[in-house]
DOVO-23182 format. One line per field, with one value per residue (C-alpha): residue number from 1; x negated, y, z. Coordinates in steps of 0.02 Angstrom, whole numbers, padded with zeros to 5 digits. Example, Ala and Ser with C-alpha at 12.3 -4.5 7.8 and 13.67 -1.06 7.14 Angstrom:
<pts>
i: (1 | 2)
X: (-00615 | -00684)
Y: (-00225 | -00053)
Z: (00390 | 00357)
</pts>
This chain:
<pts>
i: (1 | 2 | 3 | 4 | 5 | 6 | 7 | 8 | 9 | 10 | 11 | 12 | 13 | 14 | 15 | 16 | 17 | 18 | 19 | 20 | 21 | 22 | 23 | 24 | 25 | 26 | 27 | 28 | 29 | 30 | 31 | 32 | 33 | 34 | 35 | 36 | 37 | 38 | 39 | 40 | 41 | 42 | 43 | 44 | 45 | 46 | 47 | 48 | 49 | 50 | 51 | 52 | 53 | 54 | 55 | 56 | 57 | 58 | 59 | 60 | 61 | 62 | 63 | 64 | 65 | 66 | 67 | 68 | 69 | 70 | 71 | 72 | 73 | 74 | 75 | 76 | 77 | 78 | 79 | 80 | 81 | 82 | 83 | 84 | 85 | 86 | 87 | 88 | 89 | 90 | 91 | 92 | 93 | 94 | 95 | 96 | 97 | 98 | 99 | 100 | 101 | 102 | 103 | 104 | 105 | 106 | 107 | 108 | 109 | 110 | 111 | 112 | 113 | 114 | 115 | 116 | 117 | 118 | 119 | 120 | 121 | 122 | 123 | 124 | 125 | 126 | 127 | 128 | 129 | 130 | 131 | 132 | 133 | 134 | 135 | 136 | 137 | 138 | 139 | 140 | 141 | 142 | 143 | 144 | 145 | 146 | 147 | 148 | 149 | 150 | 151 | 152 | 153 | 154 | 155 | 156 | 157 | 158 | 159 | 160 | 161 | 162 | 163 | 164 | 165 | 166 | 167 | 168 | 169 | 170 | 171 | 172 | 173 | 174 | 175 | 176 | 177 | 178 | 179 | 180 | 181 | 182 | 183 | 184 | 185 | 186 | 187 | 188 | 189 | 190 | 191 | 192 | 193 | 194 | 195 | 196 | 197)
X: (00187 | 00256 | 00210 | 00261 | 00451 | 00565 | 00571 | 00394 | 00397 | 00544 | 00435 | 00286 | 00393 | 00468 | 00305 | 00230 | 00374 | 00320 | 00156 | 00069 | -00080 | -00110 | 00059 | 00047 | -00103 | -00029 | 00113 | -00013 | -00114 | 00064 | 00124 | -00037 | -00068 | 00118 | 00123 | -00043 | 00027 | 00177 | 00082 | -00020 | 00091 | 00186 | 00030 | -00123 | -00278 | -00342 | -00417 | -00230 | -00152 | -00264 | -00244 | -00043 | -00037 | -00137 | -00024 | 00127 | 00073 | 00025 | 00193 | 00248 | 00177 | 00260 | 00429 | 00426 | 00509 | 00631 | 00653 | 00816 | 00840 | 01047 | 01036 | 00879 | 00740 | 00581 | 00501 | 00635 | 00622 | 00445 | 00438 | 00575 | 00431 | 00332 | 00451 | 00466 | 00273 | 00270 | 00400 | 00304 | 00160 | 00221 | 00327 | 00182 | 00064 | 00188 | 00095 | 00150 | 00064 | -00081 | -00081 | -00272 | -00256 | -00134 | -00196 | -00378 | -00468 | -00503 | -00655 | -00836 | -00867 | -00719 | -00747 | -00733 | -00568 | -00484 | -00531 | -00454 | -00288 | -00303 | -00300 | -00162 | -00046 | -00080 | -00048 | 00118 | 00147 | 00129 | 00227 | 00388 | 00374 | 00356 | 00512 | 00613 | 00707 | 00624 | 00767 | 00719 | 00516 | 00567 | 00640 | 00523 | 00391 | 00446 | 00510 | 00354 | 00208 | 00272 | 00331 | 00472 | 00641 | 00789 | 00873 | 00688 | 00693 | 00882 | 00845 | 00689 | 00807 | 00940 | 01052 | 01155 | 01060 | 01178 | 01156 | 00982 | 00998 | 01089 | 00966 | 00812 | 00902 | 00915 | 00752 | 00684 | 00802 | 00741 | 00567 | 00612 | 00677 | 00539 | 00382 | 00505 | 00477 | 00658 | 00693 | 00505 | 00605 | 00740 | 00628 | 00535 | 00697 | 00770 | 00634 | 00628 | 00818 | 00784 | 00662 | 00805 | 00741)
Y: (-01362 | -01535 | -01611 | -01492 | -01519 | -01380 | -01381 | -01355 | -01221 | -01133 | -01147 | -01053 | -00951 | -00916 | -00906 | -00805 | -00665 | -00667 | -00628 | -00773 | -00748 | -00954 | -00994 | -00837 | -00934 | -01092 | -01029 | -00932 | -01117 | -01198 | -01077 | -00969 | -01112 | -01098 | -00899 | -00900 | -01017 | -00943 | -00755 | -00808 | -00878 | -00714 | -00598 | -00571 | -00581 | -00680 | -00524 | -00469 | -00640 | -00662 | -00464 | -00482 | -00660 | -00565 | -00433 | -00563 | -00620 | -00442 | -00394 | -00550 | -00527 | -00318 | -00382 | -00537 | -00450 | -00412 | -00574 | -00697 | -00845 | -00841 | -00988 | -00926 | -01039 | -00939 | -01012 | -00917 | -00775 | -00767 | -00805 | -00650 | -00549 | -00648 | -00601 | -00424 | -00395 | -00461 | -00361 | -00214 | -00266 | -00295 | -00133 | -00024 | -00128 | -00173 | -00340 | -00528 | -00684 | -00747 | -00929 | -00943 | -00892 | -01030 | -01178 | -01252 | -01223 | -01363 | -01488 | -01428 | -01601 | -01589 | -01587 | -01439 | -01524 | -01542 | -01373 | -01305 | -01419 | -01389 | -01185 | -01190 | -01308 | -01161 | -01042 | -01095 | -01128 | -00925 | -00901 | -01015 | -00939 | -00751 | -00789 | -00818 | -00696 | -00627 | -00719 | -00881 | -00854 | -00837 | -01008 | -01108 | -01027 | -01049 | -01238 | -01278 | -01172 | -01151 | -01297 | -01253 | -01352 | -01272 | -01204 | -01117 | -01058 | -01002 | -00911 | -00821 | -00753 | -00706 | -00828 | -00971 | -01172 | -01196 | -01057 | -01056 | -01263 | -01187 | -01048 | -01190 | -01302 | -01155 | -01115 | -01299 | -01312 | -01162 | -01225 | -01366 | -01291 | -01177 | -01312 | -01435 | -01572 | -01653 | -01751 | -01713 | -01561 | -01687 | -01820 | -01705 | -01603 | -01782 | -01850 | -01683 | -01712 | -01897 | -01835 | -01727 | -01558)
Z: (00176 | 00216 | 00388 | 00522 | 00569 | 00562 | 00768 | 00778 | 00656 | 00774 | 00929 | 00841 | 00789 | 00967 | 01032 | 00895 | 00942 | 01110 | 01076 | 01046 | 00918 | 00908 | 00869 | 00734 | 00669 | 00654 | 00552 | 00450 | 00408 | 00386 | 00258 | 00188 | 00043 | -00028 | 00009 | -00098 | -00227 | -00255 | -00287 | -00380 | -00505 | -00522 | -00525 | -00672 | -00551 | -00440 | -00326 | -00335 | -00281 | -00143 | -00063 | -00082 | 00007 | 00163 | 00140 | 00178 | 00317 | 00388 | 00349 | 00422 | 00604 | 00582 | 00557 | 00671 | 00808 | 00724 | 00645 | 00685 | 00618 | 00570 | 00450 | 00367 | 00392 | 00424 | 00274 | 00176 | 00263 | 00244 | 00055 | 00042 | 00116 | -00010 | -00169 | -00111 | -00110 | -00275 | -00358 | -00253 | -00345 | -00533 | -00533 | -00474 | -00593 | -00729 | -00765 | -00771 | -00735 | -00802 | -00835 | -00790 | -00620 | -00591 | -00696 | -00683 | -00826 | -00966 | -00871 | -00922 | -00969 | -01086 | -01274 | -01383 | -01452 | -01261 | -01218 | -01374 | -01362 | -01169 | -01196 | -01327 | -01202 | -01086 | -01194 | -01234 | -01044 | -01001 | -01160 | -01118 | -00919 | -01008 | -01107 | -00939 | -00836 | -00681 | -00584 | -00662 | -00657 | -00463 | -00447 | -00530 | -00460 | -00271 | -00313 | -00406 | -00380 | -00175 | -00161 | -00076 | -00072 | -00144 | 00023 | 00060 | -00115 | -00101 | 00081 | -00019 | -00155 | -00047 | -00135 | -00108 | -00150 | -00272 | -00364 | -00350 | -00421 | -00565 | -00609 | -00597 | -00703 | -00834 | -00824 | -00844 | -00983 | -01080 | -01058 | -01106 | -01261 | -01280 | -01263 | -01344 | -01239 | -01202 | -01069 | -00989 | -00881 | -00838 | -00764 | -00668 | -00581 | -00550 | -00451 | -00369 | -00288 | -00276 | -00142 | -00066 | -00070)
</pts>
């Protein structure tokens, strides 16, 4: 999601309001791989993740008219579109994420003995993020799996940064808890605001 400044992202959006189907298509390849990331961490198939991360963006270009920025950064906005297709999507299907469809498989080439010790590390994975609140499987899936920073992630929720840093930092720690790997969740959520996001 990185490399386009926020500036450029305004202009395509300007233009993209006024019509303009290129400018539509270059926020579409700026934010498709995080929109599809981000689903697909929060729904059970892969069919499913890829239909509801079109349906975002179809969504997207309905509402854009109406769309104003008023602090919200449109990557918020559009991972609120995001969020709302997905709770859409679990209450009509009542399901939860399958770890599979975000996580590679173990390597063919792997051994019987990495596959099996790769399997129950993911097992445990979708257990610890099953054991979270919907609230906090949000957050960690829109800082991690979307990469986004934690005012994108705080416009997506319709929350303030702060709060959304507090409800990440509960949800690391009860994974951390969980998977009990101490101080693993701390490293990795310090070099996350060393990088300022």
């Amino acid at each position: 999601m990185r490399g386009t400044d926020d500036a450029a992202i305004e202009g395509f959006v300007t233009a993209a309001k006024a019509g303009d189907a290129e400018a539509f298509g270059r926020l579409f390849d700026h934010y498709h791989e995080a929109v599809h990331r981000y689903v697909a961490s929060r729904v059970r198939r892969p069919s499913d993740a890829e239909d509801l991360a079109q349906l975002v963006f179809v969504k997207a270009l309905e509402a854009l008219p109406r769309y104003e920025q008023r602090g919200v950064p449109f990557g918020g906005w559009l991972f609120r579109l995001a969020r709302n297709v997905v709770i859409d999507h679990i209450r009509t299907h009542r399901e939860h994420v399958d770890l599979d469809a975000l996580l590679e498989r173990p390597a063919e080439a792997a051994g019987p003995e990495e596959q099996a010790l790769a399997r129950r590390e993911m097992d445990a994975v979708a257990a610890a993020l099953a054991d979270l609140t919907d609230e906090q499987r949000d957050a960690i899936s829109l800082r991690f799996f979307a990469g986004l920073s934690a005012r994108e992630a705080a416009a997506a929720m319709g929350k303030q940064e702060g709060t959304v840093r507090g409800i990440q930092f509960r949800a690391i720690a009860a994974l951390r808890r969980r998977l009990g790997t101490p101080g693993a969740a701390d490293a990795a959520m310090t070099a996350e605001d060393d990088r300022g996001r």
